[in-house]
N, C-alpha and C positions, 0 to 999 in steps of 0.2 A: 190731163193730157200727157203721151209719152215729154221726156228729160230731152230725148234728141230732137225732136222736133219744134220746143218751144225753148228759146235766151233766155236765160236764168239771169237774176241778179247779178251773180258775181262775173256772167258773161259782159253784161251790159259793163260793168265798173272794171274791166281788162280793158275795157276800149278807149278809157282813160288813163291807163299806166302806160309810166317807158317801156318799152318794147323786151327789155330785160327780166321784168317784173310781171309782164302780161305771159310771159312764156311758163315763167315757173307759175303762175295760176293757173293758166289752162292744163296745164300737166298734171295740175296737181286733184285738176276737177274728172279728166281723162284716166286718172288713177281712181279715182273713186266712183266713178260709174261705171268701169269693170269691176269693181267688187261689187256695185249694185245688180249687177247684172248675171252674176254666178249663181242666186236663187233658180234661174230658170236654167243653168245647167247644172255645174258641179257640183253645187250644193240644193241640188235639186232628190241627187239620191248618193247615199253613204256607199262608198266603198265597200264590196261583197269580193270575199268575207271578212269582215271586219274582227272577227277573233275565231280561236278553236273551233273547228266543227266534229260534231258528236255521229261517229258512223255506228247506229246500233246494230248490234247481231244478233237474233232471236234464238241463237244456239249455245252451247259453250263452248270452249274453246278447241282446237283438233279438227272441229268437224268442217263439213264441206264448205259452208257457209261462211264460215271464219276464215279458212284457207282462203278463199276468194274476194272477201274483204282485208286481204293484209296483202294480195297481190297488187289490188287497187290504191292501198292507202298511204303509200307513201309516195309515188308518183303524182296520186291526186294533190296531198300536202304539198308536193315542188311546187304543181302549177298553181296553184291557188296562194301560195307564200303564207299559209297559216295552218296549223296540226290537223291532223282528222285523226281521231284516235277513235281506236274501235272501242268498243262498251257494248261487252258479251252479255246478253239479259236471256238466257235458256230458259226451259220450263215450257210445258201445256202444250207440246206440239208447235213454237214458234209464239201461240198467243200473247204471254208476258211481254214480251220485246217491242213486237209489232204492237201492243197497247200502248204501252211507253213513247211509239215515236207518234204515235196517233194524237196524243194528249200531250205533246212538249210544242215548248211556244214557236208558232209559226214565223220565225224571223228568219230562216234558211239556213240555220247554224246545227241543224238537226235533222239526218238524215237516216235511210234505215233499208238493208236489205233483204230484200225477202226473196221466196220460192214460190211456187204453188203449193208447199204441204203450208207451209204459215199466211197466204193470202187469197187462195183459193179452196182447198181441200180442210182447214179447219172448219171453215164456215157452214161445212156438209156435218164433220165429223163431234162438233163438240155445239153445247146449244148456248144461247146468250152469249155468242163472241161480239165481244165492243167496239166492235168497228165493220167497218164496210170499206175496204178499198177504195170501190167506185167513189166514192164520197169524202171519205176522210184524210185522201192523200192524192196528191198532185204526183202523177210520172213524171221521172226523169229521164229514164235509160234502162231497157234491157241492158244484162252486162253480157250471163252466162247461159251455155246451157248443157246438157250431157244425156247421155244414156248412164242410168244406172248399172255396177256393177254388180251381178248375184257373186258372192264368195264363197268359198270352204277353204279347209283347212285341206295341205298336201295330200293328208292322209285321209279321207275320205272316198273310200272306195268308189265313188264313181267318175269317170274319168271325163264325163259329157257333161251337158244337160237336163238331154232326155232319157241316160242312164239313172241320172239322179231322180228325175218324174216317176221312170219305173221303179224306184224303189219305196218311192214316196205312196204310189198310188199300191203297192204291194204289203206297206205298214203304213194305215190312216194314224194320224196322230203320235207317230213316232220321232217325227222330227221337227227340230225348235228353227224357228228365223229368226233373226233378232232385225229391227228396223229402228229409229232413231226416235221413233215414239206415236202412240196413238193419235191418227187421223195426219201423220205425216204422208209426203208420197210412194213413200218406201212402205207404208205400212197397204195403201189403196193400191200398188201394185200387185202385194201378196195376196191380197182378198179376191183382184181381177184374177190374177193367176189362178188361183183354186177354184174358183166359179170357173173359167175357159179351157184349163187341165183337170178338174175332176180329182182333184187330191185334195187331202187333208192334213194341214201343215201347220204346228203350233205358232202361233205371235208372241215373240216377247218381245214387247216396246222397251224403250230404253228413253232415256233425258239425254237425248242427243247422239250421233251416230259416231261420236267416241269411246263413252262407254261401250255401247254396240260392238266395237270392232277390239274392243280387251275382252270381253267376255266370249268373242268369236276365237280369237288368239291363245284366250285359256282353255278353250276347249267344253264350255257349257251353255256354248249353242252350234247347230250342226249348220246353220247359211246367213248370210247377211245380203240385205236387200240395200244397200244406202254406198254412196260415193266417199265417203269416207275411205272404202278399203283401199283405194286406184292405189298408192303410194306401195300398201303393203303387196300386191301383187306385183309391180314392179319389179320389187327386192327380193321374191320369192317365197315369200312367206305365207303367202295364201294365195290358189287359184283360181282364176277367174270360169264361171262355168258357164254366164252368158252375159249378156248385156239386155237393157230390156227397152231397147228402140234400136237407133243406127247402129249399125260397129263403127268403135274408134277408130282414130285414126295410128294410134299409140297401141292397141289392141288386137290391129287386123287379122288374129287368127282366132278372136274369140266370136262365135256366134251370135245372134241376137234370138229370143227365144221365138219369138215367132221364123226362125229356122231351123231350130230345135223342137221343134214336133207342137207347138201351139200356135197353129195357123193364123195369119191377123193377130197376133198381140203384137203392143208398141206403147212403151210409157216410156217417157222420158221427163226431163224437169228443166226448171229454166230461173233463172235469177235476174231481180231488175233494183235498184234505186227509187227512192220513194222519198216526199217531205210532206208533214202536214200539209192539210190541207189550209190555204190561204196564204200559205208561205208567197215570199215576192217572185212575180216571173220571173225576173230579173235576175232570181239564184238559180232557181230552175235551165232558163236559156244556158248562164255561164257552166252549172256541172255538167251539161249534156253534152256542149262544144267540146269542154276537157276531159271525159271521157272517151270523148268519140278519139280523140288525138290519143290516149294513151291506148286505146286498144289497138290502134294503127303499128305501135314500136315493138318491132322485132320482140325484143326480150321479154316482155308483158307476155307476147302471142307466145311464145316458146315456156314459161311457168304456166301459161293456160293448159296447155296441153300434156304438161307434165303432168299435172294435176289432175286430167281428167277432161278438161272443159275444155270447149269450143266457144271464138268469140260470137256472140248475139247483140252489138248495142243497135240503138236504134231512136226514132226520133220520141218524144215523149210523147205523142198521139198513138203510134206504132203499138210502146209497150202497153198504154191502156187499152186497145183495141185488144191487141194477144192475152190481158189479163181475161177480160170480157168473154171475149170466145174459150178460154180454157175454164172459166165460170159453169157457163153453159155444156158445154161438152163432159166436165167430169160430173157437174151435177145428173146429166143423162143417165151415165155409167153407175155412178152411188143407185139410182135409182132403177134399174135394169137388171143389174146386180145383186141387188138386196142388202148392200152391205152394212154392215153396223160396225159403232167404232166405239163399242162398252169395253 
């Protein structure tokens, strides 16, 4: 039977002491049945987050991905009062990393950001990937999303877009793209592109869309499909020749190619947060709420947009749902397309 509802021993034997002596028993029984009684709250569930949390990046470092987890990662450390330190794990088109967050112990101290070239688009592009989103990870939060940036170098004779197509479709396989790696989405936009333009444009993938963007800068490849370059067009170092969904808002004079002579095209990307799967709601709830607050503060929204992105968070049903449907949809596309990613 509950403590509070049935005299205890030591109740009974207060009702025989001096009044001085009954006070310090009951107090002292009234002290120890709120410690009894903290099982059913406070010590019902540990403190989250009780140490370092691991924010993995399936890229290395420079690239878009990374940029966007070091925008998040020390605002998110304030509110949470313990580190988030990123842990760059590149390779395979994103696979590596996102394995790594798939397979670390579900206790919520492990977190991992992806795209659709690492959560959706490798699962088309590469065969035996070890994981299933839908399954292996619990959403958190949309964070980001953008139109990708097409670049060249100043000096690249064409002054447009669809300057650049005309030359493209005037010499098949004369000119290199570099994208951040096979079966990324930079790489499934190039492929969309040459199927819905009718040209013939070499791929060179790259381990990550930093490399990409030095070997664009050196001068041994003629375009870049990957957000990586936003920074460098900024500074004037390489031109932007379209965007390949909405125009920016940091960009508003560059086209988007479906205004540039490929009627209907529109790719864009998008980033979200992720925990194993089985991790406790309870971590899940608290990064969503502190998210959602950090994307709200001016200065967060003002490095978003320097960098390219626009905010996207959203509630964790939200981003699974958008995972889901972009599943479906680019799977259509790979398959419509014909595209292969050897």
């Amino acid at each position: 039977m509950p403590l509070k509802n049935t005299p205890s021993q030591a109740q009974s034997l207060a009702a025989f002491l001096p009044s001085s002596q009954r006070r310090t028993l009951l107090g002292a029984m009234a002290t120890t049945a709120a410690g009894l009684a903290l099982p059913a709250s406070g010590w019902a569930q540990a403190a989250y987050p009780s140490k370092a949390i691991s924010l993995i990046v399936p890229n290395p470092p420079g690239g878009n991905t990374d940029i966007l987890a070091r925008i998040f990662a020390a605002p998110l450390a304030k509110a949470l009062g313990q580190p988030v330190v990123v842990d760059n794990r590149g390779g395979a088109g994103g696979v590596i990393g996102i394995t790594a967050a798939a397979r670390a112990a579900p206790d919520g101290h492990t977190i991992a950001l992806g795209n659709l070239s690492d959560l959706v688009v490798s699962r088309y592009a590469q065969a035996n990937v070890p994981y299933d989103p839908a399954k292996d990870f619990m959403p958190i939060s949309a964070l980001a999303k953008v139109s990708i940036v097409v670049t060249a170098l100043p000096t690249m004779p064409a002054k447009t877009f669809q300057e650049f197509l005309a030359m493209a479709k005037a010499n098949p396989g004369k000119y290199k793209c570099g994208t951040a790696g096979n079966g990324t989405i930079g790489h499934l936009c190039l492929e969309a592109l040459q199927a819905a333009a009718g040209v013939d444009i070499v791929h060179v993938p790259y381990r990550g869309g930093a490399p990409a963007l030095n070997d664009l800068l050196g001068g041994h490849i003629d375009l870049l499909i990957d957000g990586t370059a936003f920074a460098q067009v900024k500074a004037g170092r390489l031109k932007a020749l379209a965007v390949t969904a909405d125009r920016i808002p940091s960009l508003p004079n560059v086209p988007s190619i479906g205004e540039s002579g490929v009627a209907g095209f529109s790719f864009g990307n998008y980033w979200g947060l992720l925990m194993p799967a089985g991790s406790p709601a309870q971590a899940v709830a608290r990064l969503n709420a502190e998210v959602q607050k950090i994307a709200e503060q001016p200065e967060i929204r003002a490095q978003l947009e320097g960098a390219g992105f626009a905010t996207y968070v959203s509630t964790p049903a939200e981003y699974g749902q958008a995972l889901q449907r972009s599943y479906e949809q680019i799977g259509a596309l790979v398959k419509k397309a014909k595209i292969t990613f050897d």
